[in-house]
Every structure is written in C-alpha cells, then in structure tokens.
C-alpha positions as CSV (number, residue, x, y, z in Angstrom):
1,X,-39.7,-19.6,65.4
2,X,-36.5,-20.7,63.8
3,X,-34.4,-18.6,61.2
4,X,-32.8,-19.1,58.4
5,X,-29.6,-18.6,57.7
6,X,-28.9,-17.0,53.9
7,X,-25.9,-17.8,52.7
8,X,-26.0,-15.9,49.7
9,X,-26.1,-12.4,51.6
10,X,-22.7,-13.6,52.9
11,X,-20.9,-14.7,49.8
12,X,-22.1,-11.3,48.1
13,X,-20.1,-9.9,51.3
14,X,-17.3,-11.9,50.8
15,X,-16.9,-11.5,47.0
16,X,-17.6,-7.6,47.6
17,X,-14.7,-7.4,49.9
18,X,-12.7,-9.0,47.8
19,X,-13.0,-7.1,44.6
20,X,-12.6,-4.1,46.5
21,X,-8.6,-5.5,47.5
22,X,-8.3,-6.6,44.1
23,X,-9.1,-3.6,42.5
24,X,-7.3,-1.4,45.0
25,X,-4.3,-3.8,43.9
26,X,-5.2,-3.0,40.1
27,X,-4.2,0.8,40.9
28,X,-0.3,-0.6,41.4
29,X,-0.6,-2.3,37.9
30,X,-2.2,0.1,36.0
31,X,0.0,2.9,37.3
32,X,2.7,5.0,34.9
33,X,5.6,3.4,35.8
34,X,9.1,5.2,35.2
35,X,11.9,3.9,32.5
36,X,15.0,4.7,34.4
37,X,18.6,4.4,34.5
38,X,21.6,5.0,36.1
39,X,25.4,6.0,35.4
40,X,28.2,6.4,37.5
41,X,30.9,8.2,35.7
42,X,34.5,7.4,37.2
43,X,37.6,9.4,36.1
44,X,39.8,8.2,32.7
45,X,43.1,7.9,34.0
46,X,45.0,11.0,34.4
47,X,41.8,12.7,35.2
48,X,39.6,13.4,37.6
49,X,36.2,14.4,36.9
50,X,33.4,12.3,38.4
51,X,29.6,12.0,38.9
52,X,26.3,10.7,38.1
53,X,24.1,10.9,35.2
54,X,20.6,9.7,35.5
55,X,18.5,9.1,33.0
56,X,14.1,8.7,32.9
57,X,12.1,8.4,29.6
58,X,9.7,11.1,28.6
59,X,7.2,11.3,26.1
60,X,9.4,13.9,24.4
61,X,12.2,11.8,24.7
62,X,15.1,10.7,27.6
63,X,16.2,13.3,29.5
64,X,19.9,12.8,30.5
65,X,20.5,14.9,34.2
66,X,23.9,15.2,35.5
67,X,25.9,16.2,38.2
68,X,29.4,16.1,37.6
69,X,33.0,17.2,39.9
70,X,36.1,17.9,39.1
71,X,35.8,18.9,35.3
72,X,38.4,21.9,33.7
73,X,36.8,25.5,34.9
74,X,35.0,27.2,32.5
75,X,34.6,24.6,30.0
76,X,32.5,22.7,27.3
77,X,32.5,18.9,26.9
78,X,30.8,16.3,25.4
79,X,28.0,14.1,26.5
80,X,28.1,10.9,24.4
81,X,27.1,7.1,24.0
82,X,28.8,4.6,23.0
83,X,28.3,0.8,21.7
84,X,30.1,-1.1,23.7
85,X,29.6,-1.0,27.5
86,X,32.9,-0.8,28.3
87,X,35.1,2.0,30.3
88,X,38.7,0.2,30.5
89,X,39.0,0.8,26.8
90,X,38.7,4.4,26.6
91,X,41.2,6.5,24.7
92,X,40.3,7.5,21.3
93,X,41.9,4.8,19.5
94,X,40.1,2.2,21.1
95,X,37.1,3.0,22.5
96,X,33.9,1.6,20.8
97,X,32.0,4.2,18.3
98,X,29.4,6.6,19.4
99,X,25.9,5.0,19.5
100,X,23.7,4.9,16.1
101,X,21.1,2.7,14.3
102,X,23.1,0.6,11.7
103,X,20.4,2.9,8.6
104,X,22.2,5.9,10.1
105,X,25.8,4.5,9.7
106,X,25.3,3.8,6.4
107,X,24.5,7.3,5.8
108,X,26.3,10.4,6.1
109,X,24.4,11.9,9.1
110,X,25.3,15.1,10.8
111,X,24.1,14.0,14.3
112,X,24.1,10.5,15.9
113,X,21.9,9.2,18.0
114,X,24.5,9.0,20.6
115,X,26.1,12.3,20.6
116,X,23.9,13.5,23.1
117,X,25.2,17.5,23.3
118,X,27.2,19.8,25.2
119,X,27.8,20.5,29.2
120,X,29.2,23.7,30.5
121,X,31.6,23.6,33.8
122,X,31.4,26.4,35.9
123,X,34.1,28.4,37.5
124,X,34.4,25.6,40.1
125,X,34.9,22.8,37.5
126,X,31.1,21.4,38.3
127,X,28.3,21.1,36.0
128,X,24.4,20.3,36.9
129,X,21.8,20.2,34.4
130,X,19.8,18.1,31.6
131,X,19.8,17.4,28.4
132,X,16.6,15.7,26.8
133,X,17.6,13.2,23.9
134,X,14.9,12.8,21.8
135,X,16.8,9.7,19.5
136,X,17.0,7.4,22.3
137,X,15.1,5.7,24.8
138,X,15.5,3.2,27.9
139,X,14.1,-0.2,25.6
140,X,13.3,-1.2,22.0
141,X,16.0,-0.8,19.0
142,X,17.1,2.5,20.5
143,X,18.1,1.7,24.2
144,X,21.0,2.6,25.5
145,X,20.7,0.5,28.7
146,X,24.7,-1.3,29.2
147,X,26.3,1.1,26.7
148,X,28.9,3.5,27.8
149,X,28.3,7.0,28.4
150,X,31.4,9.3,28.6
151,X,32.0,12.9,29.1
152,X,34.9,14.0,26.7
153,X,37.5,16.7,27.2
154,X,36.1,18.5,23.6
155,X,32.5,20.0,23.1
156,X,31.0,18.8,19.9
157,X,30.7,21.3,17.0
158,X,27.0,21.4,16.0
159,X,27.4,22.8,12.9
160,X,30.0,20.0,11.8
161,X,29.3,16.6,9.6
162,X,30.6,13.6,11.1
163,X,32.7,12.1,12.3
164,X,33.4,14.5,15.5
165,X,36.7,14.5,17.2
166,X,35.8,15.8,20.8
167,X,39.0,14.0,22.3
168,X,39.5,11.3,24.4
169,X,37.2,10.6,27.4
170,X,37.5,12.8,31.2
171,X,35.3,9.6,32.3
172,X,33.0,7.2,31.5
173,X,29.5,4.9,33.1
174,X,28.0,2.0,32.4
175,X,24.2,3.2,31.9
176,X,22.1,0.3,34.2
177,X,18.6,-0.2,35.1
C-alpha cells in the first residue's frame, strides 16, 4: 500500500514558522523607542567647566540631565539654548539668541522656550542633576537637535521679563542625535 504525500500539512508548517519569526520581529518595530540626544559642553575660553548634558523625551516633556566639572564653587548658572549651533561665537555680543518659536518673539514673554533653568555647583565646583523642559522636544517645530546649549556664568532671574542677562557662556555643546 502506497502513501500519499500531503503537501498542504507542510506549507501550513512552513507558513506557521514563518509568521512566528515575523511576528517575533514585529516586537523590535512596535517597540517605544527613545528620542535622544547628546551634548558635549567644552570650556569658553578663559574657563574651564566641562561636561555632558544628555537629553531623552518624555511624555511630560525633555528632561535635560547633566554632569558638569570644573564650574565656580557654590554657584548658580544658567542652562540655555540657543539658535544657532554654533560654540566658536560665544560671548554675549555675538552669540546667537536663546531658542523661541518666532509667535513668542513677537510677544513679550517672560520665559523662552530655551531658557531651560538654573544648576547649582557644589562646594567642589560639580553639578549633577535634571531639569525636565516641558517647551521643547527632540523633533517637530520645537527641536532643539544642532542648536547650542550653554551653561552661563549668571543664573536666570525667574521672576524677571525678558530679555535676561545671565553673562557670557562658562561653555557650550552642540545638542546631536
């Protein structure tokens, strides 16, 4: 007695095999993937404060950790971004303005989207922590991905209108993906 073969058992192996990689595959896809970016802050010259800021979008906004060296003890600065992606231009004559939407330029706002707040430096002159910046993100009309970010040698005065004078900058970073 002679059997036959059934091809169709086979192929429903096959294909069952197969969806099972591609769907294991889908899980990649279909994941929450990060918005991040990076900054590497090098000293202004005369100064020497240096460090890294990283930055990863939340849902309740970006939030901005640091770890900077070499700052004045005992101090507050501030955190800022700025238009132009540019660190050789950085005293406060000609470096490019702090980062807003063009509406909020045209209006006398007390807080721009790129003033970003305050850091403390400890006793040692080093300051770790975050700040979450809920007016900016990593994409869309708001990113600040190539701008300039730079740590000034004034904190910001919350409870002034704009413009702020916080000084020139202790460094700056080019904010990268």
């Amino acid at each position: 007695m002679r059997h036959r073969f059934d091809g169709r058992a086979l192929y429903a192996s096959i294909a069952m095999a197969a969806c099972s990689v591609m769907l294991s595959g889908c899980g990649l896809f279909f994941q929450n993937h990060e918005k991040r970016a990076d900054a590497v802050l090098q000293p202004t010259p005369g100064n020497a404060t240096r460090g890294t800021v990283t930055l990863i979008e939340r849902a309740d906004g970006v939030q901005v950790s640091y770890n900077l060296t070499d700052m004045p003890p005992n101090s507050d600065h501030a955190l800022t971004v700025h238009e132009r992606g540019d660190c050789i231009a950085v005293s406060e004559q000609d470096a490019s303005p702090v980062f807003a939407l063009p509406s909020d330029r045209r209006r006398t706002v007390s807080r721009l989207e790129g003033e970003l707040g305050n850091i403390h430096a400890d006793a040692t002159g080093a300051a770790t922590g975050f700040i979450v910046a809920t007016d900016v993100s990593l994409d869309g009309v708001r990113s600040i991905i190539s701008r300039a970010i730079m740590l000034h040698r004034e904190a910001m005065d919350p409870y002034a209108n704009a413009p702020h004078n916080v000084g020139p900058a202790l460094a700056c970073g080019v904010i990268r993906r």
